[in-house]
Legacy VTK file of the C-alpha trace (Angstrom):
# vtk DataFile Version 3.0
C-alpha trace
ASCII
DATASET POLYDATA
POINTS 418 float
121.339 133.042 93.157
119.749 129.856 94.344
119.266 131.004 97.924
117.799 134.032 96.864
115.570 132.464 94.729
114.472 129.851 96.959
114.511 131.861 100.018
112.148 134.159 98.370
109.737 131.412 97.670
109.808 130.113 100.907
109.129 133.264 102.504
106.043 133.358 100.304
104.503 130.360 101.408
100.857 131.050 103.318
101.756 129.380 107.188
97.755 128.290 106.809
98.479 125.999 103.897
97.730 122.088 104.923
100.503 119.718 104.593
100.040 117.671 101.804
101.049 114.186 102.350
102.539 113.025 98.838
105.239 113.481 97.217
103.282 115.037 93.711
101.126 117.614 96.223
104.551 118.826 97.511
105.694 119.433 93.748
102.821 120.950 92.323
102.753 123.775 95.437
106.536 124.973 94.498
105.586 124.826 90.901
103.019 127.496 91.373
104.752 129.902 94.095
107.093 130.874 91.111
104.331 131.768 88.958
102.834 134.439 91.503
106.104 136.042 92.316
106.789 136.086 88.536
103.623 137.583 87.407
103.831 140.119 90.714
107.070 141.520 89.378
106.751 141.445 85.630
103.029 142.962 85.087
103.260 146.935 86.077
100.498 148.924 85.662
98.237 148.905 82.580
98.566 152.176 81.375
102.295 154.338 80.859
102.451 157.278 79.622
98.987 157.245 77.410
100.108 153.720 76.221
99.010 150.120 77.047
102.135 147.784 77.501
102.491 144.629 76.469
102.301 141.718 78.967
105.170 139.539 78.540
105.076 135.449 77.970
107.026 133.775 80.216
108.464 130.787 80.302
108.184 129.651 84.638
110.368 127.217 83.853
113.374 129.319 82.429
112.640 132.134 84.911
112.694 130.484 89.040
113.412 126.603 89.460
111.333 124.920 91.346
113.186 123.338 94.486
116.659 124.520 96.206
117.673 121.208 94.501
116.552 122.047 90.551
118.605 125.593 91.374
121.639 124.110 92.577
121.092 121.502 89.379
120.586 124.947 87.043
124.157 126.156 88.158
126.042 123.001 87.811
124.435 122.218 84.784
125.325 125.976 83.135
128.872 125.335 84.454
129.109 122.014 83.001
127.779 123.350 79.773
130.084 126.420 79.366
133.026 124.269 80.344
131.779 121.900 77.234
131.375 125.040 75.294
134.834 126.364 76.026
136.468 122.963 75.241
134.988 122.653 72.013
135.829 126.071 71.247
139.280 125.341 72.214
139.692 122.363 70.341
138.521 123.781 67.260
141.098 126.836 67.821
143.693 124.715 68.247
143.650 123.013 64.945
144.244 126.101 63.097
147.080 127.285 65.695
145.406 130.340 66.163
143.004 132.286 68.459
141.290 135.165 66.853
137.952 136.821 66.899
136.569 137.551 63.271
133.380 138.483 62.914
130.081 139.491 65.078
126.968 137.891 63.947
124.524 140.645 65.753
125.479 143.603 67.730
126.225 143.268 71.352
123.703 143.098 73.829
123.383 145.970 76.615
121.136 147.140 79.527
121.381 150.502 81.092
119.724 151.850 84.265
120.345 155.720 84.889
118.668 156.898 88.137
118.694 160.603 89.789
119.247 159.182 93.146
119.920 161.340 96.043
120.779 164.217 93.884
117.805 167.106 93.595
118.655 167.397 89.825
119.806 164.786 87.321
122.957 165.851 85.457
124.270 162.226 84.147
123.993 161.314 80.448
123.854 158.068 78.456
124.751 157.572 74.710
124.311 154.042 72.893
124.646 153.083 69.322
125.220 149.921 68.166
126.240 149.569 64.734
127.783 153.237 64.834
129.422 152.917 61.477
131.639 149.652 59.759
135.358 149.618 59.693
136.600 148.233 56.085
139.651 145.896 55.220
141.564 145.297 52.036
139.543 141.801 51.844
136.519 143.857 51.180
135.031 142.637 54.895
133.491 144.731 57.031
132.846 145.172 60.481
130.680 147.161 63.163
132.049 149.628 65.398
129.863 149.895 68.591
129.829 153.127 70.654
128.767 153.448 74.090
129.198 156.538 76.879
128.813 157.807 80.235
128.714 161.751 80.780
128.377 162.924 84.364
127.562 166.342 84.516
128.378 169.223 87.329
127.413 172.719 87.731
124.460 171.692 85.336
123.189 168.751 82.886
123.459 171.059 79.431
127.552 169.812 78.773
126.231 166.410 79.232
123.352 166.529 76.971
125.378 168.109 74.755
127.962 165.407 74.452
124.935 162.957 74.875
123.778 164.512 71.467
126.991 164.774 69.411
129.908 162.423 70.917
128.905 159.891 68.516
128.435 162.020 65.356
132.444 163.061 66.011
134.023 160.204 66.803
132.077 158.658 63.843
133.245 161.558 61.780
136.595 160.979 62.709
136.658 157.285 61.712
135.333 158.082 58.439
138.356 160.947 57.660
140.877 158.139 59.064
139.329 155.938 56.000
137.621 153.881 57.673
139.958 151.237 57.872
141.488 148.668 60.024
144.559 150.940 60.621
142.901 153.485 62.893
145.064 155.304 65.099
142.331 154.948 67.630
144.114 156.732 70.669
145.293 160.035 68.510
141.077 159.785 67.116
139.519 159.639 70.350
142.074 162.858 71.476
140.505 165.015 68.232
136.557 163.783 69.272
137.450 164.616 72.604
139.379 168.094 71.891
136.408 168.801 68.971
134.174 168.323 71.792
135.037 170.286 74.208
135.309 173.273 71.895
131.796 173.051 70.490
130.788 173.075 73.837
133.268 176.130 74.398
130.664 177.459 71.581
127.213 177.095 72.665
127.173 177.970 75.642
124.530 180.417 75.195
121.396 181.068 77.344
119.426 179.936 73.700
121.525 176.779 73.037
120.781 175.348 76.904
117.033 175.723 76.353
116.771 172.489 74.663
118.738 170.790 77.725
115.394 172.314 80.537
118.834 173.386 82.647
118.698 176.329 85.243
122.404 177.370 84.899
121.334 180.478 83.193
119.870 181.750 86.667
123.769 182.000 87.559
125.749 183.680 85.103
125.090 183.747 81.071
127.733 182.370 79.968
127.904 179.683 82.971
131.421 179.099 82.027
131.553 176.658 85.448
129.809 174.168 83.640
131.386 170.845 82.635
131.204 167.211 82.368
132.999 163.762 82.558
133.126 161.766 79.791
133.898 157.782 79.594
133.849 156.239 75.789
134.125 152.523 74.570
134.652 151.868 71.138
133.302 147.918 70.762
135.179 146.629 67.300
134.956 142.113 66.768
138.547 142.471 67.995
139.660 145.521 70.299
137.844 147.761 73.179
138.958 150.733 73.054
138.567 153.173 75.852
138.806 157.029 76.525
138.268 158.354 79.547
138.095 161.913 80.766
137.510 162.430 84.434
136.320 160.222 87.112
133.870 157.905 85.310
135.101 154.789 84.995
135.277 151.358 82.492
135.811 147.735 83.902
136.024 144.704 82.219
135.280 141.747 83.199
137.376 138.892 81.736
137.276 135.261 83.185
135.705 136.584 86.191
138.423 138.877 86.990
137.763 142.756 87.191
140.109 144.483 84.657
140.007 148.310 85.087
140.401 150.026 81.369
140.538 153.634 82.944
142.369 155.364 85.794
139.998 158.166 87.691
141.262 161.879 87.085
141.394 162.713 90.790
143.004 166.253 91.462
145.391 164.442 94.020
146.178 161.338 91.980
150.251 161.503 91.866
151.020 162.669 88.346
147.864 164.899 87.880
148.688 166.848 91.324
152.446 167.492 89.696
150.504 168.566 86.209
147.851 171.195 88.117
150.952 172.743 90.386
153.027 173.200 86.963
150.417 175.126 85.253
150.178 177.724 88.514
147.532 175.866 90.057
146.383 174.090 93.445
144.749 171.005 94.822
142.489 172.559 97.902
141.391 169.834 100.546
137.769 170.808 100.447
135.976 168.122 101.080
137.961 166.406 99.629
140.776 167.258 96.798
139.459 170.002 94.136
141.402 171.838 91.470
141.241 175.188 93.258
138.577 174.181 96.288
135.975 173.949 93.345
136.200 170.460 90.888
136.859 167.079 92.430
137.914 165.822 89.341
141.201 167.083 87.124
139.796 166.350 84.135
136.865 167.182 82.554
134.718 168.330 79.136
133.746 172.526 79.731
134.763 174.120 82.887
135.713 177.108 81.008
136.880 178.878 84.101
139.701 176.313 85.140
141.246 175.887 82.254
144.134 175.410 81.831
144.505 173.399 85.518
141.415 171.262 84.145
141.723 169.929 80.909
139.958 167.380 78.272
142.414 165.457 77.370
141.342 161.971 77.309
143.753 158.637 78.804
142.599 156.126 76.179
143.272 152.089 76.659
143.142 150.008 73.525
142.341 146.137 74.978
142.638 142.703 72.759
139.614 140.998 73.037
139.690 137.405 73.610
137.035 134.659 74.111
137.211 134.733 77.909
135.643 138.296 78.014
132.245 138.217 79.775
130.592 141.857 79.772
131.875 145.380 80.221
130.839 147.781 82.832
130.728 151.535 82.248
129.584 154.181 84.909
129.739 157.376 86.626
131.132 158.070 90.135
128.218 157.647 92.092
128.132 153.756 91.239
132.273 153.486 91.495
131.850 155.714 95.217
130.054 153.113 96.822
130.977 149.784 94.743
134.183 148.385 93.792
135.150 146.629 90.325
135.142 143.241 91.738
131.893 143.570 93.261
130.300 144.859 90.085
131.931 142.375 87.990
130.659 139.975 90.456
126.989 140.946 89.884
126.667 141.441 86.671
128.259 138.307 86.220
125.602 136.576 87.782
123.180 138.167 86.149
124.552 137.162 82.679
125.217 133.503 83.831
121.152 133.439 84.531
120.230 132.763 81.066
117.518 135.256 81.455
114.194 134.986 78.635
113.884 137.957 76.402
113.951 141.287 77.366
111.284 143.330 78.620
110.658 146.946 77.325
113.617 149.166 78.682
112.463 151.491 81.390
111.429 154.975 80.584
114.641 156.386 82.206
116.986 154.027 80.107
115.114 154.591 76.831
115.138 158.458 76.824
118.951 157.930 77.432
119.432 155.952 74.356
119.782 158.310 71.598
119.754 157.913 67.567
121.795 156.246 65.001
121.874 152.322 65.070
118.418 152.497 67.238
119.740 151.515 70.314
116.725 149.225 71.893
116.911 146.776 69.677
119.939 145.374 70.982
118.732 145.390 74.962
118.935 142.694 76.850
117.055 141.273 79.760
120.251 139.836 81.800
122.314 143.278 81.360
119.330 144.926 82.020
119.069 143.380 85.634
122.485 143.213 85.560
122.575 147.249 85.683
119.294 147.736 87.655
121.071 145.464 90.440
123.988 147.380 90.136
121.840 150.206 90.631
119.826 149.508 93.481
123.495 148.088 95.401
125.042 151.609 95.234
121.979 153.684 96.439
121.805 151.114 99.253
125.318 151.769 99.945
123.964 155.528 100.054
125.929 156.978 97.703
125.023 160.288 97.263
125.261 161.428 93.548
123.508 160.414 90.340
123.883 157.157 89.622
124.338 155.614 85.509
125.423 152.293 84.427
125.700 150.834 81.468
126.430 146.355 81.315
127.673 145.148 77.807
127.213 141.488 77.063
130.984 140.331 75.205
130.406 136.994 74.768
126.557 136.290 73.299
127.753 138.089 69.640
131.254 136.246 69.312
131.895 134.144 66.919
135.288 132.123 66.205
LINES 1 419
418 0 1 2 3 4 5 6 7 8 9 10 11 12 13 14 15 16 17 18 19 20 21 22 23 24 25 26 27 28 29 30 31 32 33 34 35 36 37 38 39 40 41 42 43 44 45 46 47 48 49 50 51 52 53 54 55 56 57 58 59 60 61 62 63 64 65 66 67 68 69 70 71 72 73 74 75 76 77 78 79 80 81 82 83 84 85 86 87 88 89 90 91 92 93 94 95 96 97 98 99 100 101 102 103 104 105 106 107 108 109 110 111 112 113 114 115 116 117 118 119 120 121 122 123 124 125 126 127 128 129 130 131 132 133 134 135 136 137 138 139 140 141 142 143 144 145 146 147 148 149 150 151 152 153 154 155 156 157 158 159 160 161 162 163 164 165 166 167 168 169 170 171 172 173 174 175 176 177 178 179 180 181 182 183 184 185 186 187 188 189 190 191 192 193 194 195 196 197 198 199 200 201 202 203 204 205 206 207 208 209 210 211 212 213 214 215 216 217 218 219 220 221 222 223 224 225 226 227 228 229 230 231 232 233 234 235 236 237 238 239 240 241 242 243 244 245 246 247 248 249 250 251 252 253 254 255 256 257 258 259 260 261 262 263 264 265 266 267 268 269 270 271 272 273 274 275 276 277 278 279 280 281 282 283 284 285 286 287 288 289 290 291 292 293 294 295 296 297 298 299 300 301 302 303 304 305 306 307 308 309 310 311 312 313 314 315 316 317 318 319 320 321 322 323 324 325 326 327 328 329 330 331 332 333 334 335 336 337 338 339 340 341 342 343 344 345 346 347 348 349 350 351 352 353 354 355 356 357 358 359 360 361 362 363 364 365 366 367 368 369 370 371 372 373 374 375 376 377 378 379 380 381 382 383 384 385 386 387 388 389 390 391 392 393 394 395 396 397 398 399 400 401 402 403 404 405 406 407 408 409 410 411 412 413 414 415 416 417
């Protein structure tokens, strides 16, 4: 980060600018450079959509060092701090005998970025709500359950949107007939909100249901039965992550600085779901790759009415201990995971989130139309995992990949408390 930083400064400097002969000259010339590249990238154009936005207060010196030497100070000095931070932690743990997250003291912070890419139509969906609904104990405590999904879409974007829309309002409905309570048997709840949702999209697909969605399926056939859509889900709780995944989105976690996948890609040729297609009378066609039939690249999805039953929706779900090393938690379709790998993403966003960014900015127009209802979504983004998934972005259409790309960065470690 400090090479970028300071290379971009340098690069910046006019070759017409006199050399100053002291010491304070020198300083005073760095100390501005930072201020015009800041002010380039954070002041957009006055007017969006009808509305005037805001022009953000920086702090220079929180946002570029000055000098190669005041970056490679930042970085040893937020490594020397953490390190203080995770010994005191420690020691404080280890007079109780016990390690154990308890309680959240806001709801996690999250950026998103979800981009159209290459594609000629977008067909990925994004769903965030913090705060979905509280989980209840016998000792009368409560705490926040945290939802957050990735739907890429194929054949058209109205199963997406559809899950985008009511995912949340049936796995929260779910929790609530479980009781609400600490006992959730959160694998056989995330198979009902995943079966529920694949038959109410079963159920509207209708020519009148898609308007809403601005899709062109209905061009094809009415029904559009060859319509479907992955589907990754992360339940956030003070002490579990619980994942269900459905087709070839993908989760990673990134604990200690080491990329922990909490998924496994549905891939038609993937060992134990070839032996599962060729039981139910069907085939994995090399096509361009392996497809159920020569059609779907993927053996598992939400819809695809006309596959069934070689395609299904039944979701692998991964239920994860949190623990005070957890750093942030990736989630995001197939055109990020194409062209990047989990170490590499982990390895981004981490950097981002070790910046110590200033507050966030308003979330791009993109991000904020995906960001949909209960809990009110902005007002937990964050300016770090916000450039953490923009970066992560930007990498994968570099890397060409050719689909849709959405990602979503959750920050584990700025909302724990021990």
């Amino acid at each position: 980060m400090a090479g970028v930083c300071c290379g971009v400064v340098a690069e910046s400097e006019s070759a017409a600018v006199v050399e100053q002969a002291s010491k304070s000259s020198r300083r005073r010339r760095m100390e501005i450079l930072p201020f015009m590249l800041v002010s380039d990238a954070a002041v957009s154009s006055p007017l969006e959509n009808g509305r005037k936005r805001q022009k953000l207060d920086l702090d220079l010196d929180l946002v570029l060092p000055a000098s190669p030497r005041d970056c490679d100070n930042a970085i040893e000095n937020s490594e020397s701090n953490q390190v203080n931070e995770d010994r005191e932690i420690n020691e404080g743990l280890n007079s109780y005998g016990t390690v154990e997250l308890v309680t959240e003291t806001e709801p996690p912070k999250f950026g998103l970025t979800s981009v159209c890419g290459r594609r000629r139509d977008m067909e990925d969906a994004v769903s965030i709500h913090p705060s979905l609904c509280k989980l209840s104990c016998e000792a009368e405590i409560s705490s926040d359950v945290h939802f957050y999904s990735v739907f890429d879409g194929h054949g058209c974007s109205h199963v997406a949107m559809k899950c985008r829309d009511r995912f949340h309002e049936i796995v929260k409905e779910e929790i609530e007939a479980c009781g609400g309570g600490k006992s959730v048997d959160w694998k056989l709840m995330m198979e009902r909100s995943f079966e529920r949702m694949d038959k109410e999209v079963q159920e509207s697909t209708t020519v009148d249901d898609k308007a809403n969605s601005n899709c062109r399926c209905e061009l094809q056939t009415p029904q559009c039965d060859a319509v479907g859509s992955t589907a990754v889900v992360a339940i956030v709780t003070p002490d579990k992550i619980i994942v269900a995944n459905c087709g070839d989105s993908r989760a990673v976690l990134c604990r200690n600085g080491v990329a922990l996948p909490l998924s496994d890609d549905h891939k038609p040729d993937r060992p134990d779901e070839l032996i599962r297609i060729e039981e139910a009378g069907g085939r994995v066609i090399y096509w361009d790759g392996p497809r159920v039939l020569g059609v779907l690249a993927m053996s598992r999805a939400i819809g695809d009415n006309y596959l069934k039953p070689f395609v299904i929706p039944e979701p692998e779900v991964t239920i994860t201990e949190r623990t005070s090393e957890d750093e942030c938690l990736i989630l995001g379709s197939d055109g990020l995971w194409d062209v990047v790998t989990n170490e590499t993403a982990c390895g981004v966003a981490r950097m981002c989130l070790r910046a110590q960014k200033p507050a966030s900015p308003p979330m791009s127009p993109a991000s904020d139309a995906a960001v949909r209802g209960g809990g009110g979504g902005t007002e937990s983004s964050d300016k770090a995992c916000w450039d953490a998934s923009i970066l992560l972005t930007k990498l994968a259409l570099a890397r060409h990949s050719a689909d849709n790309v959405s990602v979503i960065v959750v920050d584990l470690k700025k909302n724990q408390q021990i």
